[in-house]
C-alpha positions as MATLAB code, in Angstrom:
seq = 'XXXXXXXXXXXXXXXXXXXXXXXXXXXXXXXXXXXXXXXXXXXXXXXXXXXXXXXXXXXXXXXXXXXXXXXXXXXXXXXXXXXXXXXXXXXXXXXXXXXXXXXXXXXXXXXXXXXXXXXXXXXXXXXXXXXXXXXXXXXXXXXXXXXXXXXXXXXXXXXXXXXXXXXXXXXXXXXXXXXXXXXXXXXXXXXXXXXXXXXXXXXXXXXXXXXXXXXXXXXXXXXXXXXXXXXXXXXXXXXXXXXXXXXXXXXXXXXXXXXXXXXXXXXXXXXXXXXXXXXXXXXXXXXXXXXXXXXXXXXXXXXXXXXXXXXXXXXXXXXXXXXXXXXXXXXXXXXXXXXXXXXXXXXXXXXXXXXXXXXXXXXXXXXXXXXXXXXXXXXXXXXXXXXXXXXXXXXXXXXXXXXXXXXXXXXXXXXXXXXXXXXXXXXXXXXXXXXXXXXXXXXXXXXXXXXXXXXXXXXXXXXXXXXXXXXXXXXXXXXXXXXXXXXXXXXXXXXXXXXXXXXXXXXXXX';
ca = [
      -4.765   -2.760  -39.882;
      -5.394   -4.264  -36.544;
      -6.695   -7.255  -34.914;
      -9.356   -6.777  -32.193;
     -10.857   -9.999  -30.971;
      -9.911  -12.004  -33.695;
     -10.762   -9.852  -36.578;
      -8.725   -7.228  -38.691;
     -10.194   -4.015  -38.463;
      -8.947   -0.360  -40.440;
      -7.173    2.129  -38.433;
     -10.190    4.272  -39.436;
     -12.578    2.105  -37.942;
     -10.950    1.715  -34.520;
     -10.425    5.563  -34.447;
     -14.238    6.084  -34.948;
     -15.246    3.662  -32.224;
     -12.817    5.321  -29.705;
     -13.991    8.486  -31.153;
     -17.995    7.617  -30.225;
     -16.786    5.411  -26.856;
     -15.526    8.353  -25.737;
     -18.291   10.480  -25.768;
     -20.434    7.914  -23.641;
     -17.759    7.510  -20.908;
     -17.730   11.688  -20.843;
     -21.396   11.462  -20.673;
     -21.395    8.449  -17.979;
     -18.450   10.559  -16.115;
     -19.689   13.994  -16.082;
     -22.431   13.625  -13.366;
     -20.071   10.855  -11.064;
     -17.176   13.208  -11.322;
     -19.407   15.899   -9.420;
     -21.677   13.707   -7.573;
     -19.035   12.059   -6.365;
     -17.060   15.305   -5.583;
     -19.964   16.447   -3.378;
     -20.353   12.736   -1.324;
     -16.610   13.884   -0.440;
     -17.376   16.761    1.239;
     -15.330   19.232   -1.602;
     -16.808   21.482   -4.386;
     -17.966   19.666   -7.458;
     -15.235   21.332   -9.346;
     -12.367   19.148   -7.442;
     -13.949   16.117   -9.153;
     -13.751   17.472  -12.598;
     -10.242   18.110  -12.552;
      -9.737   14.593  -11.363;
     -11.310   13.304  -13.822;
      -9.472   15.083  -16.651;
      -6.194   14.183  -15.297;
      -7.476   10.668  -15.360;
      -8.427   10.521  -18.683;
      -5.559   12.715  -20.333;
      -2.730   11.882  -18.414;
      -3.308    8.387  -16.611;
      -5.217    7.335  -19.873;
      -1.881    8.202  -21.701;
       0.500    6.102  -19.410;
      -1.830    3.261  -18.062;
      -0.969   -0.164  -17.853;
      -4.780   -1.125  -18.888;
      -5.604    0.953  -22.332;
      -9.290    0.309  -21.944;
      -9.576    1.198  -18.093;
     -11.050    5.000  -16.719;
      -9.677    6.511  -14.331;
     -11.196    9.154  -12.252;
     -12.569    9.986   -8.870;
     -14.061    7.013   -6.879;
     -17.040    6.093   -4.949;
     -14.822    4.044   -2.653;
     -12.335    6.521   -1.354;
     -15.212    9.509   -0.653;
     -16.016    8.541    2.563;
     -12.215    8.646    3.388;
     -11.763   11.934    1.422;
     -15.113   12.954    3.746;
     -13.544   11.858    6.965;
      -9.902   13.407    6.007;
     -11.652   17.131    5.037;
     -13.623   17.067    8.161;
     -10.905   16.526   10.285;
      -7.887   18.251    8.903;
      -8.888   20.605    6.382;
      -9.416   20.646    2.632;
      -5.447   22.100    2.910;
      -4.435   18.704    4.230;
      -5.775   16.934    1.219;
      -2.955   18.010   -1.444;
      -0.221   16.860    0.585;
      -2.268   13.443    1.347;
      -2.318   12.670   -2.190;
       1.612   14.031   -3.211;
       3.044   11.366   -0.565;
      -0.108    8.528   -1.776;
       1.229    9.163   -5.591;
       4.675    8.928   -4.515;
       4.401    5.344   -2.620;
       1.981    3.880   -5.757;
       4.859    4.735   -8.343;
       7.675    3.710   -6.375;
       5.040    0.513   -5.523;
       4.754    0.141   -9.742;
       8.750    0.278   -9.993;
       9.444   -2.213   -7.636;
       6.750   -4.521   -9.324;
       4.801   -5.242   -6.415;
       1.281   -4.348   -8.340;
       0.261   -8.093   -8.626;
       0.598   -8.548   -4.842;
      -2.790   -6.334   -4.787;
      -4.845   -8.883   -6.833;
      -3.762  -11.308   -3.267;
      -6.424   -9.452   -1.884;
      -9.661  -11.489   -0.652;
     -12.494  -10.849   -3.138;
     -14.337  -11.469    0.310;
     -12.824   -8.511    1.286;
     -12.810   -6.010   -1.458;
     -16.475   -6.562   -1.886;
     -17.120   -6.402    1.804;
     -15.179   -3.075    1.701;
     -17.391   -1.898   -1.437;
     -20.742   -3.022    0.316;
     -19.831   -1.181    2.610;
     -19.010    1.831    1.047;
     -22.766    1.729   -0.451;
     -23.982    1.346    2.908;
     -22.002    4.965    3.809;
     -22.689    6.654    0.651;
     -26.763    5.639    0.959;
     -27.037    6.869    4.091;
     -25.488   10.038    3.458;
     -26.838   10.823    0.473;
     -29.864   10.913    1.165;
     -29.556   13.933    3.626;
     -28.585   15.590    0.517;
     -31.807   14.742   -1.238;
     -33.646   17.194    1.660;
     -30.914   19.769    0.388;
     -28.708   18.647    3.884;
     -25.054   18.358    4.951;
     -24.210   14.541    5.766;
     -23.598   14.073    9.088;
     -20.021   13.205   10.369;
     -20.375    9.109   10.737;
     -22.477    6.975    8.897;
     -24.527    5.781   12.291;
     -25.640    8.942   12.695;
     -26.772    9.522    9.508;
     -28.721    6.253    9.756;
     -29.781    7.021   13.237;
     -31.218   10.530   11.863;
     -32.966    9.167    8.321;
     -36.329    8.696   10.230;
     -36.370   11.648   11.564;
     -35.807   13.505    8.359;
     -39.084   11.600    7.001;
     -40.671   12.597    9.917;
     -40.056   15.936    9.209;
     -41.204   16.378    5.689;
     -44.556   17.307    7.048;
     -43.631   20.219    9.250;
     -41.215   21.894    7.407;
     -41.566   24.910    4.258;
     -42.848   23.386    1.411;
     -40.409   25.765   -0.569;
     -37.928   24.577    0.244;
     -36.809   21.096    1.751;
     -39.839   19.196    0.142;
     -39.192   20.692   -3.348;
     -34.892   19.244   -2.954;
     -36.631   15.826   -2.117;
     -39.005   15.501   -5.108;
     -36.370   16.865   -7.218;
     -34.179   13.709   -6.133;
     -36.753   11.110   -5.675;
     -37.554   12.355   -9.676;
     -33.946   12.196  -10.692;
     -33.762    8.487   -8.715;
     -37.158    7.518  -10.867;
     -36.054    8.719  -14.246;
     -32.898    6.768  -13.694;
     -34.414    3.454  -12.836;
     -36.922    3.948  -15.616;
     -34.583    4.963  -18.368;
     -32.731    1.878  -17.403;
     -36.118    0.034  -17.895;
     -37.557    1.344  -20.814;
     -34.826    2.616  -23.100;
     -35.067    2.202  -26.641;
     -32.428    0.074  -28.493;
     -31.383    2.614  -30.554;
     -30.344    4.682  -27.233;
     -28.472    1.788  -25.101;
     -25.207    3.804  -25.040;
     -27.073    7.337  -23.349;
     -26.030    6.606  -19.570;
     -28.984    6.274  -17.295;
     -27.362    8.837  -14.998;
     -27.229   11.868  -17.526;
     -30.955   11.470  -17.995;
     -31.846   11.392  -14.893;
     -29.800   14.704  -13.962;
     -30.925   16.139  -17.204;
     -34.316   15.433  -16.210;
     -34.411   16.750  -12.715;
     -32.180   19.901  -13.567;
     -34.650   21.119  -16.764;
     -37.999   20.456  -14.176;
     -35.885   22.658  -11.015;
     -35.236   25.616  -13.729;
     -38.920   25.466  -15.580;
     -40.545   25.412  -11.818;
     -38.488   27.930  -10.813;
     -37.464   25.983   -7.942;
     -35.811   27.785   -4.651;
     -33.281   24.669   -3.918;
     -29.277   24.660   -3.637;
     -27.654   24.087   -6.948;
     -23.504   23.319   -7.911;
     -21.802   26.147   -7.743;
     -18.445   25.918   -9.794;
     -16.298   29.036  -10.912;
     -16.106   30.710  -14.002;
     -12.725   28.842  -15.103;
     -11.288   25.764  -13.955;
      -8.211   27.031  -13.898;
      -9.112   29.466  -10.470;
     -10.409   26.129   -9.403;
      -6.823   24.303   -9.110;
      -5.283   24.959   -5.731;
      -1.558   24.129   -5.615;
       0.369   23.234   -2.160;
       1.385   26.019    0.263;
       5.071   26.098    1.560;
       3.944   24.328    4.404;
       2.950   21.333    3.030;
       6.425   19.587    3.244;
       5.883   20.376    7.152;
       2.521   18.140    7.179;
       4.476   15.348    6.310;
       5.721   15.672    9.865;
       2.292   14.613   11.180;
       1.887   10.985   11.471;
      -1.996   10.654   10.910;
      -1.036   12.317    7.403;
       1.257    9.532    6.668;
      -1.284    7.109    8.146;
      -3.669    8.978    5.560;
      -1.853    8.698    2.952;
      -1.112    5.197    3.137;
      -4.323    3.940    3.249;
      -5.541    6.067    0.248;
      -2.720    4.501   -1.822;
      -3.735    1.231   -0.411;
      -7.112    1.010   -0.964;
      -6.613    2.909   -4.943;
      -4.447    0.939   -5.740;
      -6.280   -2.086   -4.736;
      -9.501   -0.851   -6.422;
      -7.480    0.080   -9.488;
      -6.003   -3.627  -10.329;
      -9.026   -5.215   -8.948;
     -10.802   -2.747  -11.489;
      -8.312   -3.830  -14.139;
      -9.061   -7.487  -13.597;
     -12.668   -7.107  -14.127;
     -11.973   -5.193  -17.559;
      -9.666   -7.495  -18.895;
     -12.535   -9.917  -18.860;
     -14.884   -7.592  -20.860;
     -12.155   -7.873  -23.901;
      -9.978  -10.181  -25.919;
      -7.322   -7.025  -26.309;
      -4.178   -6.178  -24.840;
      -3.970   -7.524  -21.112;
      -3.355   -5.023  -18.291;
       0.478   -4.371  -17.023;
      -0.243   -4.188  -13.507;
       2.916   -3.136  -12.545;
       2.514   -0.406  -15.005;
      -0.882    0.397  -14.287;
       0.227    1.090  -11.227;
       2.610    3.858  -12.043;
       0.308    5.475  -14.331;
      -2.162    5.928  -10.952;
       1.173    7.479   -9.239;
       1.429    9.959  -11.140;
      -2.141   10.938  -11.198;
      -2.850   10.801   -7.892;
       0.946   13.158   -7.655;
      -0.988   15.549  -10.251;
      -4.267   15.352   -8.870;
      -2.620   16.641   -5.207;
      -0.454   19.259   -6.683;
      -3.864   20.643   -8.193;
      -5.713   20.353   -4.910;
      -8.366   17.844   -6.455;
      -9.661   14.363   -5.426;
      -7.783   11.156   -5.143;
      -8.539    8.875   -8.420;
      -8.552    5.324   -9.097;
      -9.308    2.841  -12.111;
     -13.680    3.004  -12.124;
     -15.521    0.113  -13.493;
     -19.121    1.958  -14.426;
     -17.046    4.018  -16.450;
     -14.313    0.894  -18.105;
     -17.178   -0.864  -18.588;
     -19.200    1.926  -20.460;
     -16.154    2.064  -22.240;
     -15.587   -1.498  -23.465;
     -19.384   -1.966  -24.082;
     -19.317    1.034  -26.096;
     -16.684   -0.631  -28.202;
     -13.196    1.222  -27.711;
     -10.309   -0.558  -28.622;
      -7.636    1.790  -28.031;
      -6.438    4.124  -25.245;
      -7.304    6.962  -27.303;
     -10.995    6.918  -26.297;
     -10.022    7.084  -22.317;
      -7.858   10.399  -23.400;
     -10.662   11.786  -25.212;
     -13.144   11.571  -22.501;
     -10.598   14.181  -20.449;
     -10.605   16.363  -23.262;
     -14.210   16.235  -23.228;
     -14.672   17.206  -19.588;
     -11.729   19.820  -19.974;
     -13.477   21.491  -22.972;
     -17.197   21.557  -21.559;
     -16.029   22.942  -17.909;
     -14.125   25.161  -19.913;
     -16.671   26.543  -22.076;
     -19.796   26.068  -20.250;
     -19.797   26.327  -17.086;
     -23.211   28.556  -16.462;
     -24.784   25.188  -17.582;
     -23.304   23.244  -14.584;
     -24.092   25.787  -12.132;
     -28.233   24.974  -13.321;
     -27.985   21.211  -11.614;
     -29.373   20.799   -8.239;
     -27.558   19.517   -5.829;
     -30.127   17.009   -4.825;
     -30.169   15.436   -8.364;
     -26.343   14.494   -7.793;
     -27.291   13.641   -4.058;
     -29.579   11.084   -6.621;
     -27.225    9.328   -8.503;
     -24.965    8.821   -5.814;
     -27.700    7.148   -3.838;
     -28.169    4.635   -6.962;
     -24.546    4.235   -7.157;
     -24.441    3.325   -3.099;
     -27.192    0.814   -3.877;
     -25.470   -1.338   -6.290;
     -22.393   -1.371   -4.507;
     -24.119   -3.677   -1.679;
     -24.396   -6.598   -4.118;
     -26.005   -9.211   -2.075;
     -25.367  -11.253   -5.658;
     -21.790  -11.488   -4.416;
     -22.368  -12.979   -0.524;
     -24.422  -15.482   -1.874;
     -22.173  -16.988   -4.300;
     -19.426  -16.855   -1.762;
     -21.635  -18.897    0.383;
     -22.888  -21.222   -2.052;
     -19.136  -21.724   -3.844;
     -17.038  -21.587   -0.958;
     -18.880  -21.929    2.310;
     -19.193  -19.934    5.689;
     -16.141  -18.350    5.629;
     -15.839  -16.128    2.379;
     -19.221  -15.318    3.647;
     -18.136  -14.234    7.268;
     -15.378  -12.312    6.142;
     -17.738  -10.110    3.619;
     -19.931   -9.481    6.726;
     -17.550   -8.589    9.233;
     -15.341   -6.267    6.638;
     -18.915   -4.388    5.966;
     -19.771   -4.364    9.362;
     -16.691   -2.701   10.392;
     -16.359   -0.288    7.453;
     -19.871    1.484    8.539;
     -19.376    1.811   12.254;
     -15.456    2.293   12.613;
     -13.806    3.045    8.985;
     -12.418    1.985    5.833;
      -8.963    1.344    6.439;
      -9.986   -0.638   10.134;
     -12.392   -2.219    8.028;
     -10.227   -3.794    5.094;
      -7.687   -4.637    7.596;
     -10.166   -6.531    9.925;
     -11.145   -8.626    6.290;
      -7.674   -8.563    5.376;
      -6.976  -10.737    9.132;
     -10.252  -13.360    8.649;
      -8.631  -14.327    5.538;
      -5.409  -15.636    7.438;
      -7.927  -18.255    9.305;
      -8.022  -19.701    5.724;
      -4.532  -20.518    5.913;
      -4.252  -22.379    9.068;
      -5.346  -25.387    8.542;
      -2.410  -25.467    5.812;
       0.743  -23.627    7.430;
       3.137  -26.251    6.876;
       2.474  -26.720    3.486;
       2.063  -22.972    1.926;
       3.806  -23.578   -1.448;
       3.135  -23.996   -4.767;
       4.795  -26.637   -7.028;
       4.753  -25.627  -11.261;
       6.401  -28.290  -13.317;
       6.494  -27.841  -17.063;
       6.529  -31.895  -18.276;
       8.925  -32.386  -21.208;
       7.322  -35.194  -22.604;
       4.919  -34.978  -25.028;
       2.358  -37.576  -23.725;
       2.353  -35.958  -20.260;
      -0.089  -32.437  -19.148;
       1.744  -29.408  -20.608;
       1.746  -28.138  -16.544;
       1.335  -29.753  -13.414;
       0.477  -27.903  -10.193;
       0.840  -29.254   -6.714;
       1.058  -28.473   -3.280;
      -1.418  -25.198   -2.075;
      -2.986  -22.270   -4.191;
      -3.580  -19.792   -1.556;
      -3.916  -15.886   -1.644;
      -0.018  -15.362   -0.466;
       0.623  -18.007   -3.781;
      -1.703  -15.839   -5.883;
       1.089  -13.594   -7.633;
       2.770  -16.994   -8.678;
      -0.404  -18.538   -9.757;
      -1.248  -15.553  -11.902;
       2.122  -15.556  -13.865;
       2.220  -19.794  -14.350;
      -1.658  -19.309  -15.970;
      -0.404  -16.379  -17.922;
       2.484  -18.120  -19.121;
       0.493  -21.375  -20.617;
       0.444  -21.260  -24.483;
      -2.728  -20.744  -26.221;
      -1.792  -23.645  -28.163;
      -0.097  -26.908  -27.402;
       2.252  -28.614  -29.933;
       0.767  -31.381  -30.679;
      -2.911  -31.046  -29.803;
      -5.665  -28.160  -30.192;
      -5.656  -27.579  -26.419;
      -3.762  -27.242  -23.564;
      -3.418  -30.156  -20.120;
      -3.084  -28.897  -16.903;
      -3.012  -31.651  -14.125;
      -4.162  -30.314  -11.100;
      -4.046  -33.643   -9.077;
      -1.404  -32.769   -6.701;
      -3.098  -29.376   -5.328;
      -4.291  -30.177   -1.907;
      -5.533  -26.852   -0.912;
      -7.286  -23.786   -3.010;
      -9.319  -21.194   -1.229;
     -11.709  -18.972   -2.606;
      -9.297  -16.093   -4.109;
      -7.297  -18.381   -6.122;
     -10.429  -20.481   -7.336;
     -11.938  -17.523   -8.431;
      -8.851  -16.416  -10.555;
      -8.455  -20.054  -12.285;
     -12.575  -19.600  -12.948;
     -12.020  -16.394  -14.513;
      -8.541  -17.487  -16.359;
     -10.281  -20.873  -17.654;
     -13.659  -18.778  -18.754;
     -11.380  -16.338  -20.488;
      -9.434  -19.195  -22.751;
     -12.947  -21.033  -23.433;
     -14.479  -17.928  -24.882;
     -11.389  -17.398  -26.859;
     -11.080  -20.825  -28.539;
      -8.270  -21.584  -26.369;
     -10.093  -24.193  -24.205;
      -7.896  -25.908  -21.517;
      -8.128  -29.468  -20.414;
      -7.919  -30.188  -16.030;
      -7.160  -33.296  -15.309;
      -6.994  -34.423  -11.512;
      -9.562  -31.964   -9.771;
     -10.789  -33.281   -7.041;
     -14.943  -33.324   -6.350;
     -14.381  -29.672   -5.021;
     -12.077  -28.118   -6.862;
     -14.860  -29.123  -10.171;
     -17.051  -27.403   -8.256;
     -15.614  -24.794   -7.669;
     -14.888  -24.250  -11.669;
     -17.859  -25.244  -12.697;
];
């Protein structure tokens, strides 16, 4: 027997739930994997083998059992911009040295340090990412390369509506309806769905959809091409590739891969642990686990992964309980690539160019500004803006760094009095922990582990007292963390009692 949110379940139970979860995270991962593959600028086959390393091997070792890993919206535009300018040889050697500096990151337990990170900032960086991925995209609905920087392919979208009416009708047009059907079929599916059919991912039937109308029309238009075994498809490292170590934009390149999977992964993690009532995520450990995929996945010549949240949450919606059902899903990609791969080769390209244009779309959650902006004022706000801003007309890395620098202004109002203060009362009649002093993002790691460590229970009493009257500063990052953490314990029975908040900190909580 085991306990899953509070109730016992049979061992055969939980297997058949992981069993069925696992099917609708291969069927929510099979058309990303590729799509996302192609948004990188690499054949679609590079994001398959990604994603079966991520589910067998990473799902085997991970520090979050109910978290997917596989390739990642947010790192194809770097994967793009690496691949145009050095070479799909470059790429292997780019991920080796990123794998290397996550695990030896995971062994020397700095993963919680990533969860320090401004949510300002990662969800200015993933806005922007949308932004990047729209706008190049949808060259690739008119059967068209992206261009090389996002501003051009913005600069360039009105001209390729312009020319719809002037080009072969064969040809260009057909891609485009093709994609604009794929986008429809999604959004409607989504819509209209029966019940009974809330699992099927909106994505499969939209691919499914604009794949069976390309081969019944007989439609002229560029399709996948993958090879006849996956196996041909893995590219291992040259003997040179200890000597591109030697170049210093590699390093640079691999740094900021590891940096920005890594952060996506335990901000990722974070998000799923809130789905569930199960096991907790081992950052730390979660961290390794990505090490060694990303070491795998460069060895193999494929694309950098990181922990996905379409595809955790599919997974925890669709009721898995165990790690089992992330493994699964990699044996599920492994055995169809393996066995039919005339069926991929069927899928337009500009159905994928589709689903990666819905995918860019929701990453620009405007949802997330304004809540900034109404919770925690100008600031938060700003620092979204500028960290988009600067991800679509310079790059990623400049762009997360840029956020990463507006978040000090939040700290100098406060410099002489950075730390935290956690006493743990001995008397009965007093709070069971009292925090004091400021709860700021460089605090954050020691915030996390004093909320982790309350008991759900106090002795004497059905909840537990935290006195928060002696905290004098808490900016956004930290406030959301206690939100989440309190939210968490109410909707497990394990309510907790604040006593002390000032006006704003309620507010912020509420």
């Amino acid at each position: 027997m085991k306990t899953v949110a509070g109730v016992k379940l049979p061992t055969l139970a939980i297997a058949s739930r992981d069993f069925t979860a696992s099917i609708v995270v291969f069927l929510v991962a099979m058309p990303l994997c590729m799509g996302i593959a192609v948004a990188s600028g690499v054949p679609p086959e590079k994001g398959l083998i990604t994603g079966i390393i991520g589910g067998i091997v990473v799902g085997a070792f991970a520090g979050s059992p109910l978290q997917v890993s596989g390739p990642a919206a947010g790192l194809a535009v770097v994967v793009f911009e690496l691949v145009r300018d050095k070479g799909l040889s470059a790429l292997g050697p780019i991920l080796i040295l990123a794998g290397l500096i996550q695990l030896i990151a995971g062994i020397l337990k700095v993963g919680g340090w990533f969860r320090a990170i401004s949510p300002a900032v990662v969800h200015g960086m993933l806005a922007g990412i949308g932004v990047l991925i729209v706008v190049g995209q949808f060259h690739v609905l008119f059967d068209a390369k992206p261009l090389p920087s996002g501003l051009q392919n913005l600069v360039a979208i009105p001209e390729r509506l312009i020319g719809l009416s002037t080009v072969n009708l064969s040809t260009v047009e057909h891609a485009f309806a093709i994609g604009l059907l794929t986008i429809a079929t999604m959004l409607g599916w989504e819509r209209f769905r029966p019940a009974s059919m809330r699992q099927v991912p909106a994505a499969l039937i939209g691919v499914l959809v604009g794949t069976l109308t390309a081969y019944t029309l007989g439609l002229e238009i560029n399709r996948v091409t993958v090879p006849q075994s996956i196996v041909s498809a893995v590219a291992l490292p040259g003997p040179e590739f200890l000597a591109k170590w030697m170049d210093p934009s590699i390093i640079v390149a691999a740094l900021a891969i590891a940096f920005i999977a890594s952060a996506e992964t335990l901000l990722s993690a974070a998000a799923v642990d809130r789905m569930h009532d199960g096991v907790r995520t081992n950052y730390n450990k979660e961290l390794r686990a990505q090490g060694i995929g990303n070491l795998l996945c460069g060895f193999a010549g494929a694309l950098p992964m990181t922990g996905v949240i379409v595809r955790s949450s599919a997974n925890v919606q669709a009721g898995a309980t165990t790690r089992m059902s992330t493994m699964l899903h990699g044996v599920w990609i492994l055995g169809f690539v393996a066995l039919l791969p005339w069926l991929l080769r069927e899928i337009p390209m500009a159905a994928l160019g589709a689903v990666l244009v819905i995918t860019g779309v929701r990453l620009v959650s405007l949802a997330h500004v304004k809540h900034l902006f109404h919770s925690y004022g100008v600031l938060p706000a700003l620092i979204w803006a500028v960290t988009l801003i600067v991800v679509v007309t310079e790059d990623l890395l400049t762009g997360v760094l840029t956020g990463i620098a507006l978040s000090l202004l939040e700290l100098l109002p406060h410099l002489r009095s950075l730390n935290l203060k956690v006493v743990r009362p001995a008397v009965a009649d007093e709070a069971d922990m009292v925090l004091s002093g400021s709860a700021t993002f460089v605090t954050l790691p020691k915030l996390s582990d004093t909320l982790d460590s309350l008991p759900l229970r106090a002795a004497d009493h059905s909840f537990v007292r935290m006195d928060v009257s002696g905290l004098t500063k808490v900016d956004h990052t930290c406030a959301e963390l206690m939100k989440d953490w309190l939210a968490r314990r109410k909707a497990g029975g394990n309510p907790v009692e604040l006593t002390g908040a000032s006006p704003k900190l309620e507010a912020m909580m509420a």
